[in-house]
LOPANU-310002 format. One line per field, with one value per residue (C-alpha): residue number from 0; x, y, z; residue in one letter. Coordinates in steps of 0.25 Angstrom, whole numbers, plus 5000, padded with zeros to 4 digits. Layout:
N
num: [NUM,...]
xx: [X,...]
yy: [Y,...]
zz: [Z,...]
residuo: [A,...]
***
This chain:
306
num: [0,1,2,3,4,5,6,7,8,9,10,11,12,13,14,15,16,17,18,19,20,21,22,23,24,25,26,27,28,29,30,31,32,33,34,35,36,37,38,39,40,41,42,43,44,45,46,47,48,49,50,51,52,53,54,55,56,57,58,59,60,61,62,63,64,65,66,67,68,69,70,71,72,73,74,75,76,77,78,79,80,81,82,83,84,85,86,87,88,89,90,91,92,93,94,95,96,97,98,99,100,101,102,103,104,105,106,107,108,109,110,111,112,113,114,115,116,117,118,119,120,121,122,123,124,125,126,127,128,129,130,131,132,133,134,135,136,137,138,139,140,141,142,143,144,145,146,147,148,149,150,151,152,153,154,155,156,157,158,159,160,161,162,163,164,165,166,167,168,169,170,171,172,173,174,175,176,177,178,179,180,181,182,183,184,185,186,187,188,189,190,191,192,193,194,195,196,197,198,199,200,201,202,203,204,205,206,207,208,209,210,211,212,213,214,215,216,217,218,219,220,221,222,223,224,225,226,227,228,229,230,231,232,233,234,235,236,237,238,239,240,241,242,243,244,245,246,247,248,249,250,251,252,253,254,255,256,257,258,259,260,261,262,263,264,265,266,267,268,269,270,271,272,273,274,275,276,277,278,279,280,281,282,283,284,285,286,287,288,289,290,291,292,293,294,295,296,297,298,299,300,301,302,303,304,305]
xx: [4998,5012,5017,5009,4998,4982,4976,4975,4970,4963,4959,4945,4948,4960,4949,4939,4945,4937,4928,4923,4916,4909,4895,4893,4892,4902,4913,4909,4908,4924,4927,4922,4931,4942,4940,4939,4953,4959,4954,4961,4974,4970,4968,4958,4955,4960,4952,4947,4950,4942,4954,4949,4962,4964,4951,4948,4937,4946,4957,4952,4949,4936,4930,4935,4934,4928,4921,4906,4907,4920,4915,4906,4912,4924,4914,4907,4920,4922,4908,4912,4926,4917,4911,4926,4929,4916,4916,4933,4928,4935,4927,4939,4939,4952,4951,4963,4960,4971,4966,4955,4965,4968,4982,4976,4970,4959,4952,4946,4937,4944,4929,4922,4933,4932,4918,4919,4929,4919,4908,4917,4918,4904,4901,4912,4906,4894,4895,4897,4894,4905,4917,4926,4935,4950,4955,4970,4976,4987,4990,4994,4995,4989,4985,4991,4981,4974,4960,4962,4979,4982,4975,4968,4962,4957,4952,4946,4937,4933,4929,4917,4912,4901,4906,4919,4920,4923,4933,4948,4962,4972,4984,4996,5012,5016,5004,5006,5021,5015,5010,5019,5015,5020,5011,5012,5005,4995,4993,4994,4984,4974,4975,4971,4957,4958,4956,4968,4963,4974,4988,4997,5011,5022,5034,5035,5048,5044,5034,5034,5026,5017,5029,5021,5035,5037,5034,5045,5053,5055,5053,5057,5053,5042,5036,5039,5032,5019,5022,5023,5010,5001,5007,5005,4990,4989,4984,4986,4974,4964,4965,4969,4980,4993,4995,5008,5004,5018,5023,5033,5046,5044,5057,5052,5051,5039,5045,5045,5034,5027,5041,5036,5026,5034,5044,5033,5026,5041,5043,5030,5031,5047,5042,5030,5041,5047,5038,5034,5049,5049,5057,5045,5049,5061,5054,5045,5056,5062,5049,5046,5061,5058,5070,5066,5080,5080,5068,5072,5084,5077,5068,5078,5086,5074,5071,5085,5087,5087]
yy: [4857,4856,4865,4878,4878,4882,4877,4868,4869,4857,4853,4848,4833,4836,4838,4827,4817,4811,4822,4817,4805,4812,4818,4833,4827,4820,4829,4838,4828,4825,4839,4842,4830,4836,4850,4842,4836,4849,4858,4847,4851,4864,4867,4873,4872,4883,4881,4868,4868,4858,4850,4849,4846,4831,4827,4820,4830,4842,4839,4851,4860,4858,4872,4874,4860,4856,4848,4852,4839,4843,4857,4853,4843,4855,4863,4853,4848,4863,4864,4850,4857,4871,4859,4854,4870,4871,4861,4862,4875,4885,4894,4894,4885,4887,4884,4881,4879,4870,4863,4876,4879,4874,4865,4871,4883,4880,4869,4878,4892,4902,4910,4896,4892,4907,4906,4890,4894,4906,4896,4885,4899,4901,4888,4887,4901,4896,4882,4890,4905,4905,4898,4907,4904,4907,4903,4898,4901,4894,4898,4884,4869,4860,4868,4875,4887,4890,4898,4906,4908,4921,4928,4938,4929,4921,4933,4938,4925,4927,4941,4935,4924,4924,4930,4936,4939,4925,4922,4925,4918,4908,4913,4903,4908,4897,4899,4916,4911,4901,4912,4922,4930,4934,4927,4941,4947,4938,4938,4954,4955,4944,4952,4965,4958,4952,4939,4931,4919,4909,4908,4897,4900,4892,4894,4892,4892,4899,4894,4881,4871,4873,4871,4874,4876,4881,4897,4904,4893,4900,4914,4920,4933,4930,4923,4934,4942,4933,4934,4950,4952,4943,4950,4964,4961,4954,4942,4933,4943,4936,4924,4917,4905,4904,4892,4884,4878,4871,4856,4848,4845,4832,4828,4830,4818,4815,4820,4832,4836,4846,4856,4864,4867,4872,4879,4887,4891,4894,4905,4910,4914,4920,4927,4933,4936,4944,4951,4959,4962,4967,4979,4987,5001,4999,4993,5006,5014,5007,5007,5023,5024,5015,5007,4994,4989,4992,4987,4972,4972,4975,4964,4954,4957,4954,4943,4939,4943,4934]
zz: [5252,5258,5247,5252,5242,5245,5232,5221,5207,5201,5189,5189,5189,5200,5210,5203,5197,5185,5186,5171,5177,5189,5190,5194,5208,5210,5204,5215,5226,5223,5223,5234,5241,5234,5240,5254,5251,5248,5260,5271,5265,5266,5250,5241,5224,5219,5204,5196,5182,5171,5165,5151,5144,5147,5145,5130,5128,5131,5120,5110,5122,5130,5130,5114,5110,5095,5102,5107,5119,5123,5124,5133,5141,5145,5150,5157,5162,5167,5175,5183,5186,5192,5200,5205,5208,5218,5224,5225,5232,5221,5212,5201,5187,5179,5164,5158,5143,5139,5126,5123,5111,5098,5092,5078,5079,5067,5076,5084,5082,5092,5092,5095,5106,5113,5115,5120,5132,5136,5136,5145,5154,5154,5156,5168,5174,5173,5182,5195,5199,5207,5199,5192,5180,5178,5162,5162,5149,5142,5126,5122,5128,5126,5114,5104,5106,5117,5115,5128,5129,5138,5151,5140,5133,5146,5151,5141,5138,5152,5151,5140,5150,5158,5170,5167,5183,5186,5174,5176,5173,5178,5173,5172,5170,5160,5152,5151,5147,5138,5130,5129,5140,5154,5166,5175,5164,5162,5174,5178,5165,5174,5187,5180,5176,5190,5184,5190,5197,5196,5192,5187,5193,5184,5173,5160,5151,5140,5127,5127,5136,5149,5158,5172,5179,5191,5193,5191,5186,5170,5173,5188,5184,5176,5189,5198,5190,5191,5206,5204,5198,5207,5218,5211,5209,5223,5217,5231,5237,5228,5232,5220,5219,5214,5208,5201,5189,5191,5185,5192,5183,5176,5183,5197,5207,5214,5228,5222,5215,5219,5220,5208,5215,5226,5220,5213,5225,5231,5219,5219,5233,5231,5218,5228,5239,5228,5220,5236,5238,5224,5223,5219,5220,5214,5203,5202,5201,5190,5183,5184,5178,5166,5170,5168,5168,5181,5185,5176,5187,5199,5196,5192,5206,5214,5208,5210,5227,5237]
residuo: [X,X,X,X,X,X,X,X,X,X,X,X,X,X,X,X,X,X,X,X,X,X,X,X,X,X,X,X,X,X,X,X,X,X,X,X,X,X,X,X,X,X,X,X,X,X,X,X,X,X,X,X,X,X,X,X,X,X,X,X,X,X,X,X,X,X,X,X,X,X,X,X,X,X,X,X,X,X,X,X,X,X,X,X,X,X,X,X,X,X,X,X,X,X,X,X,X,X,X,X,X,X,X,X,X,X,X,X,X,X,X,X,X,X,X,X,X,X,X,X,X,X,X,X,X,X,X,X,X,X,X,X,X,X,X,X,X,X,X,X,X,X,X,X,X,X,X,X,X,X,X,X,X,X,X,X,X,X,X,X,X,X,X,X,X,X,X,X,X,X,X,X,X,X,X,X,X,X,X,X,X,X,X,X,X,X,X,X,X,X,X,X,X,X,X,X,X,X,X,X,X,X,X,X,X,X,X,X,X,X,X,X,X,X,X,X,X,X,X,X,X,X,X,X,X,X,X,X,X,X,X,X,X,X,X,X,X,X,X,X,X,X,X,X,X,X,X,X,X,X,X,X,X,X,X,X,X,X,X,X,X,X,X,X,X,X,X,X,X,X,X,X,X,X,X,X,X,X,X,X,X,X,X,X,X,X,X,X,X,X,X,X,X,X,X,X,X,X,X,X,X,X,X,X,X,X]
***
């Protein structure tokens, strides 16, 4: 709170500890208390997502596993965690699909595993009228191969749900990095469906990995031009969050450690100070001339002013 944020994004078990062991009931009842704690500082949930990953019965994927009972169980697990979501007061469930993938690819049928993440769509949609779902893709790790790696291919599984409406993306900058691809892309490619409902701010210092480090931190340019995009789609007017999917350095002391989270939020806010002093007619200009020399320098020197 003292750090200027509005919201916090929970895994399920975050908000309910032991969640396995409670009934129905009772996961709500401690939810609830939950949401209680968070609206005297003056916080709210931002979105809930069923952490599937740790779990014994999640270690060949939940939604994809071979496995018929662990099957079952992730989107069992994932109902529970629309329950968190409710009674949290949010209407959001993020699937990140971390172990919905393969370490060798002749393990799993890619037909079969496409049609068991629309049905844990289904299944999700299904739990709640209201609850929408916003798919978080990452093309490797824990897995070698994930089944759903990039916003196209998120999107397009939501497009063949249930109710394609309430379906759209997470887009995370590491991630987009992770596989080859430029997060202000992906991104820009979301907003033209209209179907970005979350971002991931962080770094990532090329193909190795999930870094999570601080936005801006590899790439300046490539994060002013996250900050550009948002801004050019006026993302902030739909009420969605920016979050930082950021980790503290593993030599940081205690006294510190929430400065990555800091410094990101510090950057973020710079970046958006300097995407609307932006030099935009000027930048028009070198566009209708083709001189894209020009235009490299004019955003190099912006970037660059005091």
């Amino acid at each position: 709170m003292s750090l200027g944020f509005e919201g916090i994004q929970f895994h399920d078990d975050d908000a309910v500890p032991d969640l396995e062991a409670l009934a129905p009931a009772q996961i709500v009842k401690a939810a609830e208390a939950m949401r209680r704690k968070l609206a005297d500082k003056g916080l709210v949930a931002e979105f809930v997502a069923p952490r599937l990953w740790e779990h014994a019965h999640g270690i060949d994927g939940g939604y994809t596993s071979n496995d018929p009972s662990a099957r079952a169980w992730a989107i069992e697990r994932s109902k529970r965690a629309v329950d968190v979501a409710v009674a949290l007061g949010t209407d959001l469930i993020v699937m990140w699909p971390a172990r919905e993938g393969t370490s060798v690819r002749e393990s799993k049928n890619p037909i079969a595993a496409s049609a068991q993440m629309l049905a844990a769509i289904d299944a999700i949609l299904g739990a709640h009228p209201n609850i929408r779902l916003a798919i978080e893709p990452k093309p490797n790790e824990p897995v070698d191969h994930a089944f759903v790696p990039t916003i196209g291919h998120a999107l397009a599984l939501g497009s063949r749900s249930s109710d394609p409406a309430r379906v759209g993306v997470l887009i995370e900058s590491a991630h987009a990095i992770l596989a080859g691809l430029d997060p202000s892309d992906e991104m820009g490619f979301a907003l033209a469906a209209r179907k970005l409902w979350s971002v991931h701010l962080n770094d990532q210092n090329g193909l190795k990995f999930d870094q999570d480090k601080v936005f801006g931190a590899a790439n300046l340019r490539g994060a002013f031009d996250q900050v550009r995009v948002l801004e050019a789609a006026d993302y902030a007017a739909t009420g969605a969050f920016v979050g930082f999917d950021v980790k503290a350095q593993r030599t940081q002391t205690a006294d510190k450690a929430a400065a990555h989270l800091a410094t990101s939020k510090a950057i973020f806010l710079r970046l958006v100070e300097k995407v609307r002093t932006y030099p935009a007619r000027a930048a028009e200009q070198c566009v209708a001339d083709r001189d894209y020399e020009a235009l490299e320098r004019l955003v190099l020197e912006h970037l660059l002013s005091a």
